[in-house]
C-alpha positions as CSV (number, residue, x, y, z in Angstrom):
1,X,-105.7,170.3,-35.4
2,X,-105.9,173.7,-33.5
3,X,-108.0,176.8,-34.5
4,X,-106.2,180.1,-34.6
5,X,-107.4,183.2,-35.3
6,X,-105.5,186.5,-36.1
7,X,-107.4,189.9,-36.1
8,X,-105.3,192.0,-37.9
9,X,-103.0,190.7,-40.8
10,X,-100.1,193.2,-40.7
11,X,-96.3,192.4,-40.5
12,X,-96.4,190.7,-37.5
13,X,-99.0,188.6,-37.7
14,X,-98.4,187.7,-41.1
15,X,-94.7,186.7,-39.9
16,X,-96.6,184.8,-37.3
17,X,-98.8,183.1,-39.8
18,X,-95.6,182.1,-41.9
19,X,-94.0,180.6,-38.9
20,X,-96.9,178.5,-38.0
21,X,-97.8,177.3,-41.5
22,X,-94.3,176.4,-42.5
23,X,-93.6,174.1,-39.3
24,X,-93.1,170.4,-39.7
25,X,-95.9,170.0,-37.4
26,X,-98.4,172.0,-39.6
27,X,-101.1,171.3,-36.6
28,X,-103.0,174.6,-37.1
29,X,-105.7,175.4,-38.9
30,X,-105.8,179.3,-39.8
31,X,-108.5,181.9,-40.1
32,X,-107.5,186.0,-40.0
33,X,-109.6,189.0,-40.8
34,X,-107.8,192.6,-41.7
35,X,-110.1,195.8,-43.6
36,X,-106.6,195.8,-45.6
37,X,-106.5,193.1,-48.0
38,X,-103.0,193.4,-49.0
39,X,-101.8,189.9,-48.3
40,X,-105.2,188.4,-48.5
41,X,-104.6,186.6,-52.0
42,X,-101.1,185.1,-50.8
43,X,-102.7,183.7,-47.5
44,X,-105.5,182.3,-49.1
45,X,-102.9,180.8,-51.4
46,X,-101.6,179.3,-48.6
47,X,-104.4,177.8,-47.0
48,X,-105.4,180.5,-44.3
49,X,-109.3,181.3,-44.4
50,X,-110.2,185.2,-44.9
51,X,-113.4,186.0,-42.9
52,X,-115.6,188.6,-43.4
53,X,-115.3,190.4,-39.9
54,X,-113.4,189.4,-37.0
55,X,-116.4,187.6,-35.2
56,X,-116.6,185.6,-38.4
57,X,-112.4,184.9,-37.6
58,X,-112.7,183.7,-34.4
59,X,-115.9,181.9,-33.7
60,X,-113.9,178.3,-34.2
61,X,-110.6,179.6,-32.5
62,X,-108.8,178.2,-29.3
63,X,-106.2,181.0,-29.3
64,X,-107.4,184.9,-31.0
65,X,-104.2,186.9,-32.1
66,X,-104.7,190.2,-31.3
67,X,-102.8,191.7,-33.9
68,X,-103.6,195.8,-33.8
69,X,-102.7,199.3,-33.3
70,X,-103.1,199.9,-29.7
71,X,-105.4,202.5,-30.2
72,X,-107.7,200.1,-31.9
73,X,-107.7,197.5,-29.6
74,X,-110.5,198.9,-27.6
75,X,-113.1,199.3,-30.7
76,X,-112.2,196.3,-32.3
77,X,-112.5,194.2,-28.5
78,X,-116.2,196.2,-27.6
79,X,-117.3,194.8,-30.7
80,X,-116.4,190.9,-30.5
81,X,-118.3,188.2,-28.3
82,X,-115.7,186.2,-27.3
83,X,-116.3,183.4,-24.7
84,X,-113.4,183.5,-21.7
85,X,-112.5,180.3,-22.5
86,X,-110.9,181.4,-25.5
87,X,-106.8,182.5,-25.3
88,X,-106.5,186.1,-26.3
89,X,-103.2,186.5,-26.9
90,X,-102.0,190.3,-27.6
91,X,-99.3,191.7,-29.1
92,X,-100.6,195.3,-29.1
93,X,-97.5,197.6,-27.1
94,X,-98.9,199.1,-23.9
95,X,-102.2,197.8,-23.8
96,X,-102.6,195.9,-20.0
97,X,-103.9,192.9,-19.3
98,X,-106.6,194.9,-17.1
99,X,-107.9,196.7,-20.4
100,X,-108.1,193.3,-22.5
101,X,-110.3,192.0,-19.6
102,X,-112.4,195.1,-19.7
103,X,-113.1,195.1,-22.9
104,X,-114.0,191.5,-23.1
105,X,-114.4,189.9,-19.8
106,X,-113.2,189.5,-16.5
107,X,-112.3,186.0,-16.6
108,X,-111.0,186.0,-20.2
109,X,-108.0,183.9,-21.0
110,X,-105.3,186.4,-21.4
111,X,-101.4,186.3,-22.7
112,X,-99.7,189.7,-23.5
113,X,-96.9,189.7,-25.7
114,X,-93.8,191.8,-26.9
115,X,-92.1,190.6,-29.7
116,X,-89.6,192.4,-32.0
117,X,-89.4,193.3,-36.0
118,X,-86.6,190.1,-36.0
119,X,-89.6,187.8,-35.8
120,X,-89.7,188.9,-40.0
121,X,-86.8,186.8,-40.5
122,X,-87.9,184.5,-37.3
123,X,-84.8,185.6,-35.8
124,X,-87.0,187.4,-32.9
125,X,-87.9,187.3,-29.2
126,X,-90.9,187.6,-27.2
127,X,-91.8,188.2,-24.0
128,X,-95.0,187.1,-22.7
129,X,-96.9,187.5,-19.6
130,X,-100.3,185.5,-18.5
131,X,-103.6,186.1,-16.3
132,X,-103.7,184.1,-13.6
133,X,-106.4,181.7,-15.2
134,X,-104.6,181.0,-18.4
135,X,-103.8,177.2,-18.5
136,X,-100.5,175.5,-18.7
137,X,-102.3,174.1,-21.8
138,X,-102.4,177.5,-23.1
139,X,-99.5,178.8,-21.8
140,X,-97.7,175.5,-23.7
141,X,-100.2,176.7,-26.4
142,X,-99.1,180.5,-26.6
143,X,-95.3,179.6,-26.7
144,X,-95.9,177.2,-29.5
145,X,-97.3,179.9,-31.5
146,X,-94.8,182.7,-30.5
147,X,-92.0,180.4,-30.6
148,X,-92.7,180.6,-34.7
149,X,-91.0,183.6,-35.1
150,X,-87.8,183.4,-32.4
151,X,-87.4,182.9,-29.3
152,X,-89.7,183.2,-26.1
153,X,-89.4,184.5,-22.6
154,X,-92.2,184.2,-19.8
155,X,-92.2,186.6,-17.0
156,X,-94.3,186.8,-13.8
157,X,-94.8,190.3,-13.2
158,X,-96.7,192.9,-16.0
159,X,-94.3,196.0,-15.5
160,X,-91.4,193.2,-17.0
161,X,-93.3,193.3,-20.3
162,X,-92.7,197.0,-20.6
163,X,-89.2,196.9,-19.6
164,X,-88.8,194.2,-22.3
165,X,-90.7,196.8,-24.5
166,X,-88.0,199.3,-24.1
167,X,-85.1,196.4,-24.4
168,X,-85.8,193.9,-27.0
169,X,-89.0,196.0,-28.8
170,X,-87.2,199.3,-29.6
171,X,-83.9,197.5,-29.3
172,X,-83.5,196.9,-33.0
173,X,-84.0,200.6,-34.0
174,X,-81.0,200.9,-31.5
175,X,-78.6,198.9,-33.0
176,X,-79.5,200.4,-36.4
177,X,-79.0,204.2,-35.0
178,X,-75.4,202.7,-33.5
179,X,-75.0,201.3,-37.3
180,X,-76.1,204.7,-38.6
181,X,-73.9,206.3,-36.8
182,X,-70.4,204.0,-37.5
183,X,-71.8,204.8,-41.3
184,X,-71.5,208.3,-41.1
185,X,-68.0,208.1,-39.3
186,X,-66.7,205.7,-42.5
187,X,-67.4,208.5,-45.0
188,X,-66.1,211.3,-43.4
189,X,-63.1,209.1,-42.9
190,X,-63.2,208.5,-46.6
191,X,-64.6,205.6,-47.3
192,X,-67.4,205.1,-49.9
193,X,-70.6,204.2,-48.7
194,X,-70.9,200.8,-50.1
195,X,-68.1,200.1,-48.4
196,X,-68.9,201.9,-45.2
197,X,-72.5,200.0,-45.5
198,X,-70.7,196.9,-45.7
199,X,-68.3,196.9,-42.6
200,X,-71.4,198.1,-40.1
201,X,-73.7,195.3,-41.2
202,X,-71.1,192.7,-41.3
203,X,-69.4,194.2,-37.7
204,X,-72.7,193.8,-36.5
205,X,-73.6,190.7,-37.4
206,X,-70.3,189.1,-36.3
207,X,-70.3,190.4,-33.3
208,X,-73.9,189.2,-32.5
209,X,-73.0,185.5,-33.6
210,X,-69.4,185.8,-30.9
211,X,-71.9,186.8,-28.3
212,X,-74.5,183.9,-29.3
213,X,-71.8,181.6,-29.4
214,X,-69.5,182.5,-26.5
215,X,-70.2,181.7,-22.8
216,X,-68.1,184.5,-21.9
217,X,-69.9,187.7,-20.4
218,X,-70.3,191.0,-22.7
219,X,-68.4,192.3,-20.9
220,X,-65.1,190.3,-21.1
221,X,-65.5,189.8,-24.8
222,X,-65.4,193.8,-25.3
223,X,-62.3,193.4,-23.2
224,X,-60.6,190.9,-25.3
225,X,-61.2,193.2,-28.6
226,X,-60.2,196.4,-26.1
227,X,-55.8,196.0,-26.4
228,X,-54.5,198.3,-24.0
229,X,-53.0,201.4,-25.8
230,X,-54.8,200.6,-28.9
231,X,-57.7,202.0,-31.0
232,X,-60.6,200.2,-29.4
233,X,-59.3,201.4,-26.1
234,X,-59.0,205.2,-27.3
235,X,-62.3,205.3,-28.4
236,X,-64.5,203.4,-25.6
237,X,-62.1,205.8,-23.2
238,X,-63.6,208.7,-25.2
239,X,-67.3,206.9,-25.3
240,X,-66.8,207.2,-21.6
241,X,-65.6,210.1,-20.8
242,X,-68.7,211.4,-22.9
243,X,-71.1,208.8,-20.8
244,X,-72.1,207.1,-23.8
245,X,-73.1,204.5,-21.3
246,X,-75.1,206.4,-18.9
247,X,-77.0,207.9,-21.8
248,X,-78.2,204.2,-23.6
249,X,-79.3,203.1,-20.4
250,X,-81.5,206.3,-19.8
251,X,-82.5,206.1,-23.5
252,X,-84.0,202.6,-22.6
253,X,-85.5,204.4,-19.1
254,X,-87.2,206.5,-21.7
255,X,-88.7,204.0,-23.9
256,X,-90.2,202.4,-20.7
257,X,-91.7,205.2,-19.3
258,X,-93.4,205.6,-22.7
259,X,-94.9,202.2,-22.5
260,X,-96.1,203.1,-19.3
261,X,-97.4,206.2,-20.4
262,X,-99.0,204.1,-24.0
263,X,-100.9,202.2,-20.9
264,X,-103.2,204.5,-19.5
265,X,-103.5,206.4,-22.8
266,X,-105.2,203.4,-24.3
267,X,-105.9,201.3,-22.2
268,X,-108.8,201.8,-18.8
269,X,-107.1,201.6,-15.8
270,X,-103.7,204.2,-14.4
């Protein structure tokens, strides 16, 4: 069995928690602490130990969740004594690996992760990056755990973990502005709202699965719905013409200079 620790009991983590203790494999053994004791009576139920404080969470654990806001993760770091053998594994958006170490120590055992609000239904991905010293053993060890709640992604350079930030982390809150959006259109074309409701979620979802599914690029299935002189074609033309496009793509610039920007806000080095 395998110790894990989660500081912080919030969505995420408790999605996290879910993952791990509903796996056939059920090879972890589960402490978290969290001031909030929301969920604490249905993880308990569970089988997941409630400590006291956070040192109290972690003093058994191979692998510590870091599982808070990122302007907590300083405070809450300062205060633990963590030995560097131990895998922190962060999910906190924008805090470096540079910080972690600071606030802990320089040869800590470090993963940084960016998952998204899919990992709720475990339909998510993540994106994690490593320290040098971090183990294939722990590596193998942090994509077990992430792997819970979606799919995983390693990358070998830090900035990639903000660009994923901007593209998978915010990405959901895109799609749902673009589903907004085709909402609004339905009722001022006069359909109801149920209705409207209905064919967004459903459009979306289906066209999700044909992407899944197909080997074909993005861009030649948007072809094959895209008839020439029809009413796809009139309205990417007009998405176009108002560079709908160009403006996604700096939207996403955006949301990655903001992680930047989240990173020497809370975190200790530029």
């Amino acid at each position: 069995m395998t110790n894990v620790s989660f500081i912080g009991a919030g969505n995420m983590a408790y999605s996290i928690i879910r993952g791990l203790l509903d796996s056939p494999t059920k090879r972890f053994v589960i402490a978290t602490s969290d001031p909030d004791e929301t969920k604490r009576e249905d993880l308990v139920a569970r089988g997941v130990s409630w400590a006291r404080t956070n040192q109290e969470a972690i003093n058994q654990s191979e692998a510590v969740i870091l599982a808070v806001k990122p302007q907590l993760v300083a405070p809450v770091l300062q205060e633990l004594e963590i030995d560097p053998s131990q895998l922190l594994i962060s999910i906190a958006a924008g805090v470096n690996v540079s910080s972690l170490a600071a606030w802990t120590n320089p040869n800590q055992c470090i993963v940084r992760c960016m998952p998204n609000t899919p990992a709720l239904l475990r339909k998510g991905i993540t994106g994690l990056f490593s320290k040098e010293n971090v183990s294939e053993f722990q590596k193998g060890l942090a994509t077990e755990l992430m792997s819970s709640i979606g799919e995983t992604s390693w990358v070998t350079q830090e900035s990639e973990i903000d660009s994923i930030t901007a593209l998978s982390g915010s990405g959901p809150a895109y799609f749902f502005f673009l589903m907004e959006q085709m909402v609004e259109a339905g009722l001022e074309l006069g359909l109801s709202k149920e209705l409207s409701e209905n064919l967004a979620k459903a459009t979306a979802v289906g066209a999700a699965e044909m992407a899944l599914v197909s080997s074909a690029p993005l861009t030649e299935l948007r072809q094959n719905v895209t008839s020439p002189g029809g009413t796809t074609e009139a309205a990417i033309n007009y998405m176009e013409k108002k560079e709908v496009s160009i403006s996604i793509k700096k939207a996403i610039f955006e949301a990655k200079q903001k992680a930047v920007d989240l990173s020497r806000e809370f975190g200790t080095t530029p």
